[in-house]
C-alpha positions as CSV (number, residue, x, y, z in Angstrom):
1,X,2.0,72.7,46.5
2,X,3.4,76.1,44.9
3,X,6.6,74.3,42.2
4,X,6.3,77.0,39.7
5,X,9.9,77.7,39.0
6,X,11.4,76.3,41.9
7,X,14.3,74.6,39.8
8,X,14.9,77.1,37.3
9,X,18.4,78.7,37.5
10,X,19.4,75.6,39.8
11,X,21.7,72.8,39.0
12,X,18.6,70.9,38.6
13,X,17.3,73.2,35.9
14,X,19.0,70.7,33.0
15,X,17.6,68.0,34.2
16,X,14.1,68.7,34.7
17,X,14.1,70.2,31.5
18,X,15.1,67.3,29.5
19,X,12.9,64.6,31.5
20,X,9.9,67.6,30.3
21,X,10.7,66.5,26.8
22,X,10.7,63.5,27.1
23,X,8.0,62.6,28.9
24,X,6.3,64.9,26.5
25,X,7.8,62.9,23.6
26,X,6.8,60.0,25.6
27,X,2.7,60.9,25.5
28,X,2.7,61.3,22.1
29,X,4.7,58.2,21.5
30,X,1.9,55.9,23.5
31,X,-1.1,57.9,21.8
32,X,0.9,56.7,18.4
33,X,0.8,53.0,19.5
34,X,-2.6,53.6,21.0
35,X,-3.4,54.2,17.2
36,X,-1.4,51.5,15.5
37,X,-3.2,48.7,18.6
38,X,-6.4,49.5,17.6
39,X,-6.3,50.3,13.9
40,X,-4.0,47.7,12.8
41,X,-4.3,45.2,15.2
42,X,-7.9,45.4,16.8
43,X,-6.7,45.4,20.2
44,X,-9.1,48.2,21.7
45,X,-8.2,47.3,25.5
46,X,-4.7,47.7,24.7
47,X,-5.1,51.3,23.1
48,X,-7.5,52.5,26.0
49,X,-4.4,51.0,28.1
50,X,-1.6,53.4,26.3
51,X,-3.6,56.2,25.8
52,X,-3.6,56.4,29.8
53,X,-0.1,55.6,29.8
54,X,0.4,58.6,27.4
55,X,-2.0,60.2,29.3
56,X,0.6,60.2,32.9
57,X,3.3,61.0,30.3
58,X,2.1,64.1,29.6
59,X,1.3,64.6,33.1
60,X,4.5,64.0,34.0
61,X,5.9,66.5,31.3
62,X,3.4,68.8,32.6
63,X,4.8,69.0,36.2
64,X,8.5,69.1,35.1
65,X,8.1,72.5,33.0
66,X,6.3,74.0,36.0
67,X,9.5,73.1,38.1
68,X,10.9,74.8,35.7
69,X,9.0,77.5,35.4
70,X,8.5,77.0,31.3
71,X,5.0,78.1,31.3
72,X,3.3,81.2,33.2
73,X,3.5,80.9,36.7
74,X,1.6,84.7,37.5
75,X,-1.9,86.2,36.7
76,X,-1.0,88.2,34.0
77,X,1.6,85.6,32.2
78,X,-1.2,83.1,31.9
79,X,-3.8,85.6,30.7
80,X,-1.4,86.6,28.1
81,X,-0.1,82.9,27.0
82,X,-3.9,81.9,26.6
83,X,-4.0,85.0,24.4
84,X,-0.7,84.5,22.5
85,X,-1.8,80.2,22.0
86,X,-5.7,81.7,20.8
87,X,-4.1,83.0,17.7
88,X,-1.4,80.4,17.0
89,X,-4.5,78.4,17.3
90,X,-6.3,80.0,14.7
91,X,-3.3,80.4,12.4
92,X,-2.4,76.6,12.7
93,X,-6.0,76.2,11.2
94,X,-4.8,77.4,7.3
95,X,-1.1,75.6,7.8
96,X,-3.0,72.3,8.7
97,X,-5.1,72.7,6.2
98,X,-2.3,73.1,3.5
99,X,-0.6,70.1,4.9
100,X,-3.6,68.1,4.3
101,X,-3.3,69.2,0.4
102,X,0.5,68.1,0.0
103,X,-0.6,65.0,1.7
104,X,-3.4,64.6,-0.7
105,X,-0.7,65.6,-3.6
106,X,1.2,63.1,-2.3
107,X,-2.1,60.3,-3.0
108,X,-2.4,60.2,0.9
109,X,-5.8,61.2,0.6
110,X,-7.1,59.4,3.8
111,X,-3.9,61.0,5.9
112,X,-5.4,64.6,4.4
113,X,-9.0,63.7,5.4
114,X,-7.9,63.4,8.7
115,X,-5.5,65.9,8.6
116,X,-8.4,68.2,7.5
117,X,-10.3,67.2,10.7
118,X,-6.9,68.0,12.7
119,X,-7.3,71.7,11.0
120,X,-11.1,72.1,12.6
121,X,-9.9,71.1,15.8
122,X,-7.2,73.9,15.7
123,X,-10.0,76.7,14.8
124,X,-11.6,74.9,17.4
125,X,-9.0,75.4,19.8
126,X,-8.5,79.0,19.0
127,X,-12.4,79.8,19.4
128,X,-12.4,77.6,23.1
129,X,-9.3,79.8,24.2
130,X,-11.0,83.0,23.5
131,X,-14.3,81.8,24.9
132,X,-12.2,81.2,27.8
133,X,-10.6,84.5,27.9
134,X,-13.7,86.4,27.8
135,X,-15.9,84.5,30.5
136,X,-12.9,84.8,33.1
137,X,-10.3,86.9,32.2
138,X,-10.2,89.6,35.1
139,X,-11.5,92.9,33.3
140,X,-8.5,94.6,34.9
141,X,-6.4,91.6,33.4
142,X,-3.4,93.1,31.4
143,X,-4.6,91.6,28.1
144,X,-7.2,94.0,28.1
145,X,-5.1,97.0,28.7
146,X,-2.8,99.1,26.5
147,X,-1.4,97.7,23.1
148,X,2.0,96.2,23.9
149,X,4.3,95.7,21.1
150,X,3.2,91.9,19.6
151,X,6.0,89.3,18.5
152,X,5.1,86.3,15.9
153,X,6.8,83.0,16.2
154,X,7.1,82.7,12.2
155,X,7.2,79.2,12.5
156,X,3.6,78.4,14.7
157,X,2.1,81.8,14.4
158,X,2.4,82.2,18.6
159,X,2.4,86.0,19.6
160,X,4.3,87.3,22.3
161,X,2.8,90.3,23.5
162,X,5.8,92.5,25.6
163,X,8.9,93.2,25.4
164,X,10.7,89.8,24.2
165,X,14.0,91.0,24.2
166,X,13.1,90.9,28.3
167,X,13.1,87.3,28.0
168,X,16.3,85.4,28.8
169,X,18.5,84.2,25.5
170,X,17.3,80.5,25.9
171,X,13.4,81.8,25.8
172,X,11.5,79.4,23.2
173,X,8.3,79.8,22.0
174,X,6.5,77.5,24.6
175,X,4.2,76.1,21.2
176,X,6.3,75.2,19.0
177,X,9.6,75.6,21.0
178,X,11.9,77.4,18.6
179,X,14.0,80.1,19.6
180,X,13.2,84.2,20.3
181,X,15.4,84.7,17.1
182,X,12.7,83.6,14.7
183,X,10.3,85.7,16.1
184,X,9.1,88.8,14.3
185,X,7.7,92.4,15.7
186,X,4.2,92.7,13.9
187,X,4.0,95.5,12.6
């Protein structure tokens, strides 16, 4: 079934997009009692439970922003967003890490050991992306072509490779979801 951007610019196109945040919102909420059920009160059946709840709650997020059209819906677009979400990735490895050390300032020092293991899984992330890229990414793919002019979300590290000022005024940066102004041309 093809939805990809079938509601964007429609009256619809509201909508959709707030029931993306919040069942986005809504996954994240679940995995957080998931946590609390099984940490604090032992009940591992109940966490496995909300974790698949959160689990259709993202699911659910997912299929409203393709309505929408929030997230590539071409080729070249996706190739370029796993590129542009590698890096953020990578970044997000030193900013996690220095939240783990406030925490730890703070005498939160289990928070930051997990924190810590948050910041691996970023790096992780980052290195999965661009394994990704380079096993499947056509070798005709535009990522691979001619330097474009890169953007940087400064407040997740996300690069926008293009012309951004192509993008509509309501563009956000589809990590971190702040707007086109805060991004930066790298120089």
């Amino acid at each position: 079934m093809e939805i990809y951007a079938k509601t964007k610019g429609t009256p619809l196109e509201k909508t959709i997009s707030q029931l993306a945040a919040g069942e986005a919102m809504g996954g994240a909420m679940y995995y957080a009692l998931a946590k609390f059920a099984k940490e604090n009160l032992g009940l591992d059946d109940v966490a496995k439970e909300l974790i698949e709840l959160g689990n259709q709650e993202t699911n659910h997020g997912a299929f409203y922003a393709s309505l929408n059209g929030k997230y590539p819906h071409d080729e070249q677009a996706f190739w370029r967003m796993l590129k542009g979400l590698s890096k953020a990735e990578y970044k997000g490895e030193s900013s996690v890490n220095a939240l783990a050390g406030k925490l730890c300032a703070m005498g939160l020092a289990e928070a930051a050991e997990q924190v810590k293991v948050f910041a691996a899984q970023e790096k992780h992330h980052g290195e999965a992306l661009q394994s990704i890229i380079e096993k499947y990414a056509p070798k005709n793919a535009e990522i691979c072509q001619a330097k474009k002019p890169v953007y940087v979300c400064k407040v997740c590290g996300f690069e926008y490779e293009g012309d951004l000022s192509q993008e509509p005024d309501g563009y956000l940066c589809p990590v971190c979801g702040m707007p086109k102004s805060v991004f930066e041309l790298q120089e």
